[in-house]
CHARMM-style PDB file with segment names, atoms N, HN, CA, C and O in Angstrom:
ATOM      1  N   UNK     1       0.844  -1.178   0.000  1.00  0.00      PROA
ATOM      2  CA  UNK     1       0.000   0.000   0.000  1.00  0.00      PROA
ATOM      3  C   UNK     1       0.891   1.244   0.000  1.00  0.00      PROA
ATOM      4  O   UNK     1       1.851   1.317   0.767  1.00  0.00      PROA
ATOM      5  N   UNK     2       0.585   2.198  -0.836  1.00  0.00      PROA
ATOM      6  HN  UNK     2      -0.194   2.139  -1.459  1.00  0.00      PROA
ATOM      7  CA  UNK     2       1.166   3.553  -1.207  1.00  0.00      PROA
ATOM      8  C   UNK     2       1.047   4.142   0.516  1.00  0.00      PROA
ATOM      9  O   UNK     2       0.153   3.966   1.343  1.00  0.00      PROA
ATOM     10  N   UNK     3       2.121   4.761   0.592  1.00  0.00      PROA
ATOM     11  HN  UNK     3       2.847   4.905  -0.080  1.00  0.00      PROA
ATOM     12  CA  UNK     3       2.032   5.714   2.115  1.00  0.00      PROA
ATOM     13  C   UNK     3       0.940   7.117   1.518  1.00  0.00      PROA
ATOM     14  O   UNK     3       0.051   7.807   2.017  1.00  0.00      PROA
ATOM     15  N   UNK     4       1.225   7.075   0.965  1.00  0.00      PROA
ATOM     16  HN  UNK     4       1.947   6.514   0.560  1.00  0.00      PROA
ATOM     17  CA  UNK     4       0.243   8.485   0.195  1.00  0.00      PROA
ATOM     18  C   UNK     4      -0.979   8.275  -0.747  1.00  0.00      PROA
ATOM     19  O   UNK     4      -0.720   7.773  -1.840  1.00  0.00      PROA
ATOM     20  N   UNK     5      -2.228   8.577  -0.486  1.00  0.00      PROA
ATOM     21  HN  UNK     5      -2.439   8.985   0.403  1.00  0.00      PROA
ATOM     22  CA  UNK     5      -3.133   8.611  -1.158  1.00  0.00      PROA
ATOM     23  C   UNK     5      -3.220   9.806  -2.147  1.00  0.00      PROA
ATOM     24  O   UNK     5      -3.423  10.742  -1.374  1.00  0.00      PROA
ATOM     25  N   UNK     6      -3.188  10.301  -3.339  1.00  0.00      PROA
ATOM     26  HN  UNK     6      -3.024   9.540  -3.967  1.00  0.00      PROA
ATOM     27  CA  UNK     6      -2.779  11.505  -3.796  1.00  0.00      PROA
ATOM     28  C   UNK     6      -4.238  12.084  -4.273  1.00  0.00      PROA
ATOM     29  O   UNK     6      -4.380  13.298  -4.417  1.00  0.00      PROA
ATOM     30  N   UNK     7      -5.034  11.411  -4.451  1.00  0.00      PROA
ATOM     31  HN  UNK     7      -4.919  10.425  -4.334  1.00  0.00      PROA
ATOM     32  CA  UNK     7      -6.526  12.018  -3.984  1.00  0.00      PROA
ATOM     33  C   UNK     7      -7.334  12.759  -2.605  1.00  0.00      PROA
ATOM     34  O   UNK     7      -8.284  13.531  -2.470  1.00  0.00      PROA
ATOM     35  N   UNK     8      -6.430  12.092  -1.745  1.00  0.00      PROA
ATOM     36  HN  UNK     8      -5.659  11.466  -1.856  1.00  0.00      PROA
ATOM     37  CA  UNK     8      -7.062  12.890  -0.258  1.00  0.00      PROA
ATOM     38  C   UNK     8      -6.066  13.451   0.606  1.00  0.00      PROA
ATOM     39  O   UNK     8      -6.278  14.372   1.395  1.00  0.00      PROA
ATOM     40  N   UNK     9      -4.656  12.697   0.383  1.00  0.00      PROA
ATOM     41  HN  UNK     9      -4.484  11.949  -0.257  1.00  0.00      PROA
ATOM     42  CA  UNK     9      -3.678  14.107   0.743  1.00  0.00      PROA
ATOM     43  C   UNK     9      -3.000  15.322   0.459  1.00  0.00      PROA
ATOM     44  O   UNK     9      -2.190  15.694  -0.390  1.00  0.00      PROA
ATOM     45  N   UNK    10      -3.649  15.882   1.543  1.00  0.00      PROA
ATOM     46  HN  UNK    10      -4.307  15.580   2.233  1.00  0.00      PROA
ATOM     47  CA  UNK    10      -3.275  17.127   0.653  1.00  0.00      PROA
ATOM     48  C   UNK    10      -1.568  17.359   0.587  1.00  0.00      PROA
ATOM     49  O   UNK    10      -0.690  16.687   1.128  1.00  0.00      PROA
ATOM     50  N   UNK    11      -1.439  18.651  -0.344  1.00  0.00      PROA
ATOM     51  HN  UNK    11      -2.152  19.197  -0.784  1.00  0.00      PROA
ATOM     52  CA  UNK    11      -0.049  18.877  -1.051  1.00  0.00      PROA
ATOM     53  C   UNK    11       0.686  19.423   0.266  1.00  0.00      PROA
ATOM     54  O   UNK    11       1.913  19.408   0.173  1.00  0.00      PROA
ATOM     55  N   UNK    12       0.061  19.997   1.714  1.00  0.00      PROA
ATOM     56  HN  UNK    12      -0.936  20.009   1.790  1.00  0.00      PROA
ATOM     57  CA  UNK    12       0.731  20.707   2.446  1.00  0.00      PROA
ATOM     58  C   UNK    12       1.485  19.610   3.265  1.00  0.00      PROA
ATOM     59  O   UNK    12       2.688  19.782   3.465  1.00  0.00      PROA
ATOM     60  N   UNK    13       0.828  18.428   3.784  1.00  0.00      PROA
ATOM     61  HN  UNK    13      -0.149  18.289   3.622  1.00  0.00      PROA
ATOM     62  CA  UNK    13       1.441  16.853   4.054  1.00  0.00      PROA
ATOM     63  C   UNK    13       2.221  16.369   3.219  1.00  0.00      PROA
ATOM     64  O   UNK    13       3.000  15.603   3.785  1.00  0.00      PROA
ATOM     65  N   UNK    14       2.446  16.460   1.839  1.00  0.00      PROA
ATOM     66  HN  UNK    14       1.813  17.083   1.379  1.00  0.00      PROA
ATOM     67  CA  UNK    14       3.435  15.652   1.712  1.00  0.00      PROA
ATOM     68  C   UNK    14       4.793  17.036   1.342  1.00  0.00      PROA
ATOM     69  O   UNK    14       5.986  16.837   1.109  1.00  0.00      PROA
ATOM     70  N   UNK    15       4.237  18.052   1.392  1.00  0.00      PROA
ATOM     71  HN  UNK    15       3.268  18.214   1.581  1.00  0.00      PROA
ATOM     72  CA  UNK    15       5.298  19.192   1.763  1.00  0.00      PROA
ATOM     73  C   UNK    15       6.366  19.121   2.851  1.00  0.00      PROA
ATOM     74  O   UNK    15       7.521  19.529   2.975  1.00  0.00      PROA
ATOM     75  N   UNK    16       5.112  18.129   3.910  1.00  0.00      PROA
ATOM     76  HN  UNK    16       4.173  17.798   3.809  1.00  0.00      PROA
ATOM     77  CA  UNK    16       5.997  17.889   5.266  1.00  0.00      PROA
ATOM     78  C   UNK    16       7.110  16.967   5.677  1.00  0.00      PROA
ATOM     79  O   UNK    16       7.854  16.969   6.657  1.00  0.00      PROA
ATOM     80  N   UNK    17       6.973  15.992   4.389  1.00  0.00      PROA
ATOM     81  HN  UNK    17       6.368  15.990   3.593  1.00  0.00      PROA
ATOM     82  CA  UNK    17       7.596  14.757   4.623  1.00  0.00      PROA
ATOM     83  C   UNK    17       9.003  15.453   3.095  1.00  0.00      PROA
ATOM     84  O   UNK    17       8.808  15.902   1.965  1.00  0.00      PROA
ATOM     85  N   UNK    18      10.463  15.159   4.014  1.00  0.00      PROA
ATOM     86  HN  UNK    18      10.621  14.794   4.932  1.00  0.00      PROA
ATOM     87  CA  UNK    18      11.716  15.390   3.028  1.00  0.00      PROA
ATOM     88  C   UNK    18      12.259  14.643   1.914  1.00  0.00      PROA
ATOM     89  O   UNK    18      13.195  14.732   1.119  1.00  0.00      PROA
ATOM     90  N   UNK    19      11.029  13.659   2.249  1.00  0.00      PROA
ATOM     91  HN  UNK    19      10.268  13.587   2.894  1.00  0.00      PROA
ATOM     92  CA  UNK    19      11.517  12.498   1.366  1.00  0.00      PROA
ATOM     93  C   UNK    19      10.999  12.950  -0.124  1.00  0.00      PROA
ATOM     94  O   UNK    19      11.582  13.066  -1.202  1.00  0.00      PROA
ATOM     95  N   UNK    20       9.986  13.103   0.192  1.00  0.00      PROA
ATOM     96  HN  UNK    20       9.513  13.009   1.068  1.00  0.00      PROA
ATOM     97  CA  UNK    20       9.056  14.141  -0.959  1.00  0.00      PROA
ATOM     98  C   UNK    20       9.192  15.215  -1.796  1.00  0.00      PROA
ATOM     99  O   UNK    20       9.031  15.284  -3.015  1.00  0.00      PROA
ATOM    100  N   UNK    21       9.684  16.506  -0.547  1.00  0.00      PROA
ATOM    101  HN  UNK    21       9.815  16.450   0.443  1.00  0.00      PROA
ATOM    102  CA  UNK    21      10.373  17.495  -1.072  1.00  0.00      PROA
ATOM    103  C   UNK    21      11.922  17.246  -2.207  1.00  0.00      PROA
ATOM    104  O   UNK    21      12.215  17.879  -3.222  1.00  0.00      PROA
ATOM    105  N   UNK    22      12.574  16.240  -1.623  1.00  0.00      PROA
ATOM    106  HN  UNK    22      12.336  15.726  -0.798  1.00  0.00      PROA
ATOM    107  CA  UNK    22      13.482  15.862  -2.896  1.00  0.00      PROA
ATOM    108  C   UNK    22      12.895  15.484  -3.974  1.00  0.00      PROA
ATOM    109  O   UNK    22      13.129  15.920  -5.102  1.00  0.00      PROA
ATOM    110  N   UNK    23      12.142  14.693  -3.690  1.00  0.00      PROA
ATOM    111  HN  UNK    23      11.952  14.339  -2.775  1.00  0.00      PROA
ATOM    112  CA  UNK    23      11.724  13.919  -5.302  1.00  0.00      PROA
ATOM    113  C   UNK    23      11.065  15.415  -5.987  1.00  0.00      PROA
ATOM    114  O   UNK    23      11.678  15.741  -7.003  1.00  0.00      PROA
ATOM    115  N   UNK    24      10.141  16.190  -5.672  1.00  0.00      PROA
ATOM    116  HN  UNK    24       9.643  15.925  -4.847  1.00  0.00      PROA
ATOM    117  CA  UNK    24      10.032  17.510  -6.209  1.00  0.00      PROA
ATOM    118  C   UNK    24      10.578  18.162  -6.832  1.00  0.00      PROA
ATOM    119  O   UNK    24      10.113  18.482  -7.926  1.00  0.00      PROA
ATOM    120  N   UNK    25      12.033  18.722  -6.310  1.00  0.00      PROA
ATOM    121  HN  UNK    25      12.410  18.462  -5.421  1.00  0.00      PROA
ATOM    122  CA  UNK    25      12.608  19.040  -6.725  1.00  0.00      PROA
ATOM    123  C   UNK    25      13.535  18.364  -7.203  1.00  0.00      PROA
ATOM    124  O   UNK    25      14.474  19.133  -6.998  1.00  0.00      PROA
ATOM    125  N   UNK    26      13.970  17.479  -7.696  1.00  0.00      PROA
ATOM    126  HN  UNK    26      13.207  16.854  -7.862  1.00  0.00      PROA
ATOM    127  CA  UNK    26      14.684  16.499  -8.382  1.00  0.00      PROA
ATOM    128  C   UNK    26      14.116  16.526  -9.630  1.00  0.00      PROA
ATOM    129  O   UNK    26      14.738  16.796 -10.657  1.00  0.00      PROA
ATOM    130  N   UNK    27      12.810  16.219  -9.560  1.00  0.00      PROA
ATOM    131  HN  UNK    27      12.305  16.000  -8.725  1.00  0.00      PROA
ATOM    132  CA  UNK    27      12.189  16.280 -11.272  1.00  0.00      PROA
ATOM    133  C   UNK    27      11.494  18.219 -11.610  1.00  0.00      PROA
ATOM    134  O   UNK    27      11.163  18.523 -12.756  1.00  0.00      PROA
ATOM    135  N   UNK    28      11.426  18.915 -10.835  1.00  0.00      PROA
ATOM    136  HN  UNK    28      11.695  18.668  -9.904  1.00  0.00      PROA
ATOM    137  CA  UNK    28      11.221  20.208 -10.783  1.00  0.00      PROA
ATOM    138  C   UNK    28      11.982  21.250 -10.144  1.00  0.00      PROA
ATOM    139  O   UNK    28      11.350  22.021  -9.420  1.00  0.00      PROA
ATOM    140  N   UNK    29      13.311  21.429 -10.285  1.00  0.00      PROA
ATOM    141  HN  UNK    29      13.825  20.803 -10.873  1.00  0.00      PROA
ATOM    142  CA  UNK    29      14.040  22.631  -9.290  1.00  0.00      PROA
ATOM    143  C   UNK    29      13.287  24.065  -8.660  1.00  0.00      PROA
ATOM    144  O   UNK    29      12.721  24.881  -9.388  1.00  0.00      PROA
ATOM    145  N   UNK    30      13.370  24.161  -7.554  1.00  0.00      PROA
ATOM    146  HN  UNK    30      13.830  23.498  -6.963  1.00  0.00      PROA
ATOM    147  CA  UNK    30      12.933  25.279  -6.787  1.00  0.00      PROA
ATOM    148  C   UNK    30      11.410  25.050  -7.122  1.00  0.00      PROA
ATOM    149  O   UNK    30      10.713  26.059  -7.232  1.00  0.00      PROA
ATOM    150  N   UNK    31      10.896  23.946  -7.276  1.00  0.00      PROA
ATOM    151  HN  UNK    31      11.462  23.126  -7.187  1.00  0.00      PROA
ATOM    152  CA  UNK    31       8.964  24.040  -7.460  1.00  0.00      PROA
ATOM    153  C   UNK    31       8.572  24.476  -5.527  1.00  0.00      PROA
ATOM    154  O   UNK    31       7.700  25.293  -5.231  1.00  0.00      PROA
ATOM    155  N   UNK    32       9.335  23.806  -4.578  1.00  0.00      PROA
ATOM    156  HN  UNK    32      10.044  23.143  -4.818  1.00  0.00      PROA
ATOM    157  CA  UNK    32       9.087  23.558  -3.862  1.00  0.00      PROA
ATOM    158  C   UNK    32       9.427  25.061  -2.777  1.00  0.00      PROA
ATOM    159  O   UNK    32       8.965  25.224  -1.648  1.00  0.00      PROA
ATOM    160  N   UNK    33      10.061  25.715  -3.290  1.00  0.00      PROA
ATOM    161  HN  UNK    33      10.436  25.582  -4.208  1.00  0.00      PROA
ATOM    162  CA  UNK    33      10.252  27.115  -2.919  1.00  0.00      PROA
ATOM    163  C   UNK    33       9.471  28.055  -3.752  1.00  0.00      PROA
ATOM    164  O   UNK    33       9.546  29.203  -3.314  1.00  0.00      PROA
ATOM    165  N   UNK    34       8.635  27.913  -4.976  1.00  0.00      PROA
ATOM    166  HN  UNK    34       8.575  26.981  -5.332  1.00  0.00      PROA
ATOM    167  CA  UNK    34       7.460  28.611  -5.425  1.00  0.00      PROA
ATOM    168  C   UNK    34       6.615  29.057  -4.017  1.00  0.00      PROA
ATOM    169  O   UNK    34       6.173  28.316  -3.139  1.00  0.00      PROA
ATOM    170  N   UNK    35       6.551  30.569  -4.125  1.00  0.00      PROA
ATOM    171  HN  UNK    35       6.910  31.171  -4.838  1.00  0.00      PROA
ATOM    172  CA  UNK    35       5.289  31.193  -3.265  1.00  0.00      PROA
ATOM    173  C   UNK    35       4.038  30.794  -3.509  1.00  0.00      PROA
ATOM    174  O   UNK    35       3.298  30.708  -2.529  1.00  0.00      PROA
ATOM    175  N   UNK    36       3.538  30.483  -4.740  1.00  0.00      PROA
ATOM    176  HN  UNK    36       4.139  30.552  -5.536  1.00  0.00      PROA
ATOM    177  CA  UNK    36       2.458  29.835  -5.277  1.00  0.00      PROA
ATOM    178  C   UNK    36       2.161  28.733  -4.649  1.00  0.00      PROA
ATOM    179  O   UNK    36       1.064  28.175  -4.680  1.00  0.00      PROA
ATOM    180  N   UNK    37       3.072  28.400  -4.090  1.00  0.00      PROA
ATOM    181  HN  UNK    37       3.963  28.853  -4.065  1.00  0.00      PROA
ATOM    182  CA  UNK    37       2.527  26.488  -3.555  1.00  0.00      PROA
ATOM    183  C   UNK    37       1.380  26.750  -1.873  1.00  0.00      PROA
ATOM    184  O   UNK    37       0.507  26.144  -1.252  1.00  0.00      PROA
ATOM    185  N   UNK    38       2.118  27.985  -1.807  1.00  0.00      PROA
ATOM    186  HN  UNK    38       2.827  28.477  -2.312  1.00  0.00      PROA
ATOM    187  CA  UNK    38       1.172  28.313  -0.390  1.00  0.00      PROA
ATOM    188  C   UNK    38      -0.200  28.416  -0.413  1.00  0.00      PROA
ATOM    189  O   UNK    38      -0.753  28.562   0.677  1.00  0.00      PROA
ATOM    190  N   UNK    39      -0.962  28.366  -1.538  1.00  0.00      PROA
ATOM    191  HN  UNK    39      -0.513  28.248  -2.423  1.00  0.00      PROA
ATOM    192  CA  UNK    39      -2.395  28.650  -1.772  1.00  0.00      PROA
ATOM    193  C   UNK    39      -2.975  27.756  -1.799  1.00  0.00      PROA
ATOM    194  O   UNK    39      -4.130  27.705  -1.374  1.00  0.00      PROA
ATOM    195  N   UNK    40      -1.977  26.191  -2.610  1.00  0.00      PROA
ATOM    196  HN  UNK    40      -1.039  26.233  -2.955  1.00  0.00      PROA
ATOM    197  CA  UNK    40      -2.404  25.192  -2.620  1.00  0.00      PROA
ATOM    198  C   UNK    40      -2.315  23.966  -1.533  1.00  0.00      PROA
ATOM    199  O   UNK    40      -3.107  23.032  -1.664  1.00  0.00      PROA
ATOM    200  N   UNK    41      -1.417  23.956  -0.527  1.00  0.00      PROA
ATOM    201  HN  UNK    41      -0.773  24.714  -0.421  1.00  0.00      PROA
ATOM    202  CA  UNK    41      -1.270  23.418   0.468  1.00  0.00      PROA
ATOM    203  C   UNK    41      -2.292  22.229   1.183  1.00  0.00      PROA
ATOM    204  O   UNK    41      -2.159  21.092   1.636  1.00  0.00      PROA
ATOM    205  N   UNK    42      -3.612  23.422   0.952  1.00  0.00      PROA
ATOM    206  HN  UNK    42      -3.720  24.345   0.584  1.00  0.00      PROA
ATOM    207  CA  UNK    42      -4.688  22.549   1.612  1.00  0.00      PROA
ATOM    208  C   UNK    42      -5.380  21.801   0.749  1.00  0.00      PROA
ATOM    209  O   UNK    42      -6.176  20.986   1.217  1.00  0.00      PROA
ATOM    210  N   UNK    43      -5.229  21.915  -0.638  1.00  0.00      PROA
ATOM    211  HN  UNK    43      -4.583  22.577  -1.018  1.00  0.00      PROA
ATOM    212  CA  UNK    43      -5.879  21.078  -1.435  1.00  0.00      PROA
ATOM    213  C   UNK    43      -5.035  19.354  -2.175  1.00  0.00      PROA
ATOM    214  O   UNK    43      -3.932  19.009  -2.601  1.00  0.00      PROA
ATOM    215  N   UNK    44      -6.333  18.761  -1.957  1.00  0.00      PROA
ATOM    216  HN  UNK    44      -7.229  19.041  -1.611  1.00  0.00      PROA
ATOM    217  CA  UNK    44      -5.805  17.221  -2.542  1.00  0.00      PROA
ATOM    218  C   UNK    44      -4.429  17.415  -3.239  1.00  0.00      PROA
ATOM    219  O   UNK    44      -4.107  18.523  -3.667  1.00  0.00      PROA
ATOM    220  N   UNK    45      -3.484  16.151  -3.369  1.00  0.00      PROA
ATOM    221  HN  UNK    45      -3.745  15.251  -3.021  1.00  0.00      PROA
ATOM    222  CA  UNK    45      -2.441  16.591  -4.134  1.00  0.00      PROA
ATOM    223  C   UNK    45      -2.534  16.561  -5.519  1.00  0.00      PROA
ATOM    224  O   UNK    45      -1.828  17.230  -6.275  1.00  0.00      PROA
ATOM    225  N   UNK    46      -3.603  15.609  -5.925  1.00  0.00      PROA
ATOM    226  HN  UNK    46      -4.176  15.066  -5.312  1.00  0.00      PROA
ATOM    227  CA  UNK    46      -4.139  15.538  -7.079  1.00  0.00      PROA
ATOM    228  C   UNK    46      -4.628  16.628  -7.626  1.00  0.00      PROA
ATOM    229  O   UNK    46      -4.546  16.573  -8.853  1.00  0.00      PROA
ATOM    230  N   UNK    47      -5.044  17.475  -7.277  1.00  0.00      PROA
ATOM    231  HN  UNK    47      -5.110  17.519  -6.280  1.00  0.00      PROA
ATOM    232  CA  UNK    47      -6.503  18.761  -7.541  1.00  0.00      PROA
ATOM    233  C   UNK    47      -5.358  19.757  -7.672  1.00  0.00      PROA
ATOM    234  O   UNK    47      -5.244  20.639  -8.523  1.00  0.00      PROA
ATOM    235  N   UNK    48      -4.686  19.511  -6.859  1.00  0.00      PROA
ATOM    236  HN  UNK    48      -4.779  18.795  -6.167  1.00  0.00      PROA
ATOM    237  CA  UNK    48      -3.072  20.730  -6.832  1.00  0.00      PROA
ATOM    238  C   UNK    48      -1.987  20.329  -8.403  1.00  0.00      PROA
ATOM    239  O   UNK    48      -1.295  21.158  -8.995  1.00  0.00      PROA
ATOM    240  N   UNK    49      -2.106  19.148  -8.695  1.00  0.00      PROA
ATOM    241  HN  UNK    49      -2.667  18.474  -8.215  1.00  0.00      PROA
ATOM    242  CA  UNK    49      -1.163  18.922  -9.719  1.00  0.00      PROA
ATOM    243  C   UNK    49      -2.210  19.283 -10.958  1.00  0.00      PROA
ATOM    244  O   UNK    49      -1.630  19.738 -11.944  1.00  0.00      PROA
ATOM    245  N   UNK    50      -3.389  19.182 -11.057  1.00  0.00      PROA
ATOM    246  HN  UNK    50      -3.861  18.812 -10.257  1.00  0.00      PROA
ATOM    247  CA  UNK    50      -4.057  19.654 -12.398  1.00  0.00      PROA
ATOM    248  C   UNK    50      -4.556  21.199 -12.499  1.00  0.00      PROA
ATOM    249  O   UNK    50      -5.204  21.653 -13.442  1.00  0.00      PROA
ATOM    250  N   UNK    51      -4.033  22.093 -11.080  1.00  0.00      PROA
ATOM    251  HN  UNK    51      -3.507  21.725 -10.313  1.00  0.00      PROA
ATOM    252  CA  UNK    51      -3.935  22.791 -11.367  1.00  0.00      PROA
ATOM    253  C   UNK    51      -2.847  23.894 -11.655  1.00  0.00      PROA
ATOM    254  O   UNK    51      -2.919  25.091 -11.934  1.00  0.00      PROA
ATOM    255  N   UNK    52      -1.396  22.657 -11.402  1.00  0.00      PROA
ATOM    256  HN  UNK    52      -1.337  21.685 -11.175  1.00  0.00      PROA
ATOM    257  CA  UNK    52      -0.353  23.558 -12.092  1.00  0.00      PROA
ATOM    258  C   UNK    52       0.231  23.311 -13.414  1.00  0.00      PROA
ATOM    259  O   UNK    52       1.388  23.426 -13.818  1.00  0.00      PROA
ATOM    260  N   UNK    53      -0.968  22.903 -14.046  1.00  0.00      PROA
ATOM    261  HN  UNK    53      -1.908  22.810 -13.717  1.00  0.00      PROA
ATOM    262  CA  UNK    53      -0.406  22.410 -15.199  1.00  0.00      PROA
ATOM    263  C   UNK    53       0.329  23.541 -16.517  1.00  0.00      PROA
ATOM    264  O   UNK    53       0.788  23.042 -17.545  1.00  0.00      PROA
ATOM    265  N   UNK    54       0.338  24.429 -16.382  1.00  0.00      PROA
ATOM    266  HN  UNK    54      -0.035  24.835 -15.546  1.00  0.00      PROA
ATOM    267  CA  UNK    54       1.172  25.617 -16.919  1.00  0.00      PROA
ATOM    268  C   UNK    54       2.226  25.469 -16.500  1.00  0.00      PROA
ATOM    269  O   UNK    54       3.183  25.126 -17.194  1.00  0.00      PROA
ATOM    270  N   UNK    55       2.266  25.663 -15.452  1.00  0.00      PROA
ATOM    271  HN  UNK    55       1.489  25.941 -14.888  1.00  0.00      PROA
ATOM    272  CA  UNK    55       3.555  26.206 -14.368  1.00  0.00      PROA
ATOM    273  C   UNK    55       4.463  24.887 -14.396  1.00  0.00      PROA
ATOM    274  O   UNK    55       5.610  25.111 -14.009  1.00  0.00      PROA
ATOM    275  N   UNK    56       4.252  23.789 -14.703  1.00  0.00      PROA
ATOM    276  HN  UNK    56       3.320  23.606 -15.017  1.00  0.00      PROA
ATOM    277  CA  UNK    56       5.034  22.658 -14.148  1.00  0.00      PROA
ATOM    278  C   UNK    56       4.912  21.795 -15.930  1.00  0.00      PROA
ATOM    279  O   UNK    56       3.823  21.639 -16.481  1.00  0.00      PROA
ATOM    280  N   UNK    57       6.149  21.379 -16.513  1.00  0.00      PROA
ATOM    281  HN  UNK    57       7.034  21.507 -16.065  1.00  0.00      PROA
ATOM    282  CA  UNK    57       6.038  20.405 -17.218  1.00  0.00      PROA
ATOM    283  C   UNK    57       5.409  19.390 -16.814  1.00  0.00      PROA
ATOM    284  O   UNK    57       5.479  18.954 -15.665  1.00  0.00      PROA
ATOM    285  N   UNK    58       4.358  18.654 -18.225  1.00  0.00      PROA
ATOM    286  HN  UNK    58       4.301  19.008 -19.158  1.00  0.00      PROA
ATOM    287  CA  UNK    58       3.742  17.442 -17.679  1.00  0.00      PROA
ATOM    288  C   UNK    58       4.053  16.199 -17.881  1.00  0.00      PROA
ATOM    289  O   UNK    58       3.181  15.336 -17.980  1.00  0.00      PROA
ATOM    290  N   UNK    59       5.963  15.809 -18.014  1.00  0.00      PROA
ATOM    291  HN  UNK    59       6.672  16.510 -17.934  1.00  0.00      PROA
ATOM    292  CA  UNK    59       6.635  15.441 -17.823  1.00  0.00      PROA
ATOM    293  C   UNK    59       7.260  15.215 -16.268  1.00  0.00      PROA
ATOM    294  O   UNK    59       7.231  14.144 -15.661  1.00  0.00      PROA
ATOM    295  N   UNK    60       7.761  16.327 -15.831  1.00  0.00      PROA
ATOM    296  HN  UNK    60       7.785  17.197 -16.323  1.00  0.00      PROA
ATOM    297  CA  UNK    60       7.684  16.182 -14.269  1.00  0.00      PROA
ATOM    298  C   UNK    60       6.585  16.221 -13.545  1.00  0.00      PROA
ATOM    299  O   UNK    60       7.060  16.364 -12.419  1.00  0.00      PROA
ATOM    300  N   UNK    61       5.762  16.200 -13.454  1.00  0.00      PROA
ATOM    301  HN  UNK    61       5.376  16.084 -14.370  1.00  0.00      PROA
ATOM    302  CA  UNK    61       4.309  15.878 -13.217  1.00  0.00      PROA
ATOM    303  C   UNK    61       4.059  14.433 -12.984  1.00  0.00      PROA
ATOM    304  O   UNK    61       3.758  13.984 -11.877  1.00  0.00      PROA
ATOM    305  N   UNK    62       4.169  13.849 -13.862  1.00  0.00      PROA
ATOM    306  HN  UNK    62       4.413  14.214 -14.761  1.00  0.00      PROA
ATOM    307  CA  UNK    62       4.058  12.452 -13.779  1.00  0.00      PROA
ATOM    308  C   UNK    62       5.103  11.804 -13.305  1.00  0.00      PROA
ATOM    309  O   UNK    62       4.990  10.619 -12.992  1.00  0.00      PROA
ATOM    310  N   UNK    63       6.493  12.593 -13.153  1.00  0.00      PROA
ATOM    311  HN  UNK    63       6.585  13.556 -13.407  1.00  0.00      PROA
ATOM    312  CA  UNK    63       7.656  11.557 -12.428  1.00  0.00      PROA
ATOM    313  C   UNK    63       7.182  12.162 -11.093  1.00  0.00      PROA
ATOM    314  O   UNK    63       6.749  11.266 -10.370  1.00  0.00      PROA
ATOM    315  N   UNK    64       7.133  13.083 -10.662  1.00  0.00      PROA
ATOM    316  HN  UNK    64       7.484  13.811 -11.250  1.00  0.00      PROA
ATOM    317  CA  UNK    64       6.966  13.222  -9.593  1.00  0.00      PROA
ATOM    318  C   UNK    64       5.284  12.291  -9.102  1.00  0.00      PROA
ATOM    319  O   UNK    64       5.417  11.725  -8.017  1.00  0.00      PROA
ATOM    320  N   UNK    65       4.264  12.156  -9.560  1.00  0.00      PROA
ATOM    321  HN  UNK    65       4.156  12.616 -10.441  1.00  0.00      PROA
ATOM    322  CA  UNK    65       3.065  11.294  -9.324  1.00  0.00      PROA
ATOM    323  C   UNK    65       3.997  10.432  -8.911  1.00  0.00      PROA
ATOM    324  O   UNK    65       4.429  10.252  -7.773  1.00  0.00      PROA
ATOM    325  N   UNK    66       4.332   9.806 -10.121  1.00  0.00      PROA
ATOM    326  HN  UNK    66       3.981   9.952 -11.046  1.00  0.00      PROA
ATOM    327  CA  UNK    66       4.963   7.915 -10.099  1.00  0.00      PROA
ATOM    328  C   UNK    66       5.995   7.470  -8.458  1.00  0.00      PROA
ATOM    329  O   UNK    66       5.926   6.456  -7.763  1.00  0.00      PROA
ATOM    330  N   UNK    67       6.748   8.528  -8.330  1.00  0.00      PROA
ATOM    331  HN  UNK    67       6.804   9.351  -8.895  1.00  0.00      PROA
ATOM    332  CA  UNK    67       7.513   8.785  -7.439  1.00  0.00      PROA
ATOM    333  C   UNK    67       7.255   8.518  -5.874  1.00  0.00      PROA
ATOM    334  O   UNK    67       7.868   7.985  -4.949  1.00  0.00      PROA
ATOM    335  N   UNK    68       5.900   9.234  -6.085  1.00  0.00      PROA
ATOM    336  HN  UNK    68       5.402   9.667  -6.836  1.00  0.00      PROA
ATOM    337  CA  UNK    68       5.187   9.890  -4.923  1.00  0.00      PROA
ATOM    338  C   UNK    68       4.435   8.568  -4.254  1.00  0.00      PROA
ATOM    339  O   UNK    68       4.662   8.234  -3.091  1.00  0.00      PROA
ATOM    340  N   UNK    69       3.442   7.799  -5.187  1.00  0.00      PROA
ATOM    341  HN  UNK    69       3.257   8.071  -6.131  1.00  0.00      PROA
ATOM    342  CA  UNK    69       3.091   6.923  -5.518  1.00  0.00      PROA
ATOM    343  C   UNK    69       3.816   5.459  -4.928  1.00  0.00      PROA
ATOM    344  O   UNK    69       3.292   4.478  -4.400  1.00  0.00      PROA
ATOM    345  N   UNK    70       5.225   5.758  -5.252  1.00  0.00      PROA
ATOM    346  HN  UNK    70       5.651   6.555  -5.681  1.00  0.00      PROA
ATOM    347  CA  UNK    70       5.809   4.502  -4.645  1.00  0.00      PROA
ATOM    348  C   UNK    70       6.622   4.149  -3.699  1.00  0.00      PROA
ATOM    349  O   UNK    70       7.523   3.312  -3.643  1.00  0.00      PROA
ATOM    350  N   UNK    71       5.986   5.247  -2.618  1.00  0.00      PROA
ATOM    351  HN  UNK    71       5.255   5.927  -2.664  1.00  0.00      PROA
ATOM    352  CA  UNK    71       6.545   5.354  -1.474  1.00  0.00      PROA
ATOM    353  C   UNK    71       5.828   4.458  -0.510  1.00  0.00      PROA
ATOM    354  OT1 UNK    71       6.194   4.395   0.663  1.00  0.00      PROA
TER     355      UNK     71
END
């Protein structure tokens, strides 16, 4: 079982965990120091990734899902 549900946790929880924040920024540099991320915090992590879909290749998008996913 995935430690992370990415439908009901939100983006500010797995903000919390470092294990996470690397993989972030590993496939996205400085995403994780974006001021923008503060708005989204409380929302699903899912609901948060379709709505940065400008801002974020949807390339790293999905490594970071897959990533996230197989923790």
């Amino acid at each position: 079982m995935a430690k992370y549900d990415l439908n009901t946790t939100t983006l500010g929880t797995l903000l919390d965990d470092p294990e996470v924040v690397a993989i972030f920024d590993k496939h996205v540099p400085g995403l994780t120091s974006n001021p923008m991320l503060a708005m989204a915090k409380g929302m699903p992590v899912n609901q948060a990734i379709n709505m940065a879909g400008g801002m974020v290749p949807a390339d790293g998008l999905a490594a970071i899902r897959a990533e996230v996913e197989a923790l």
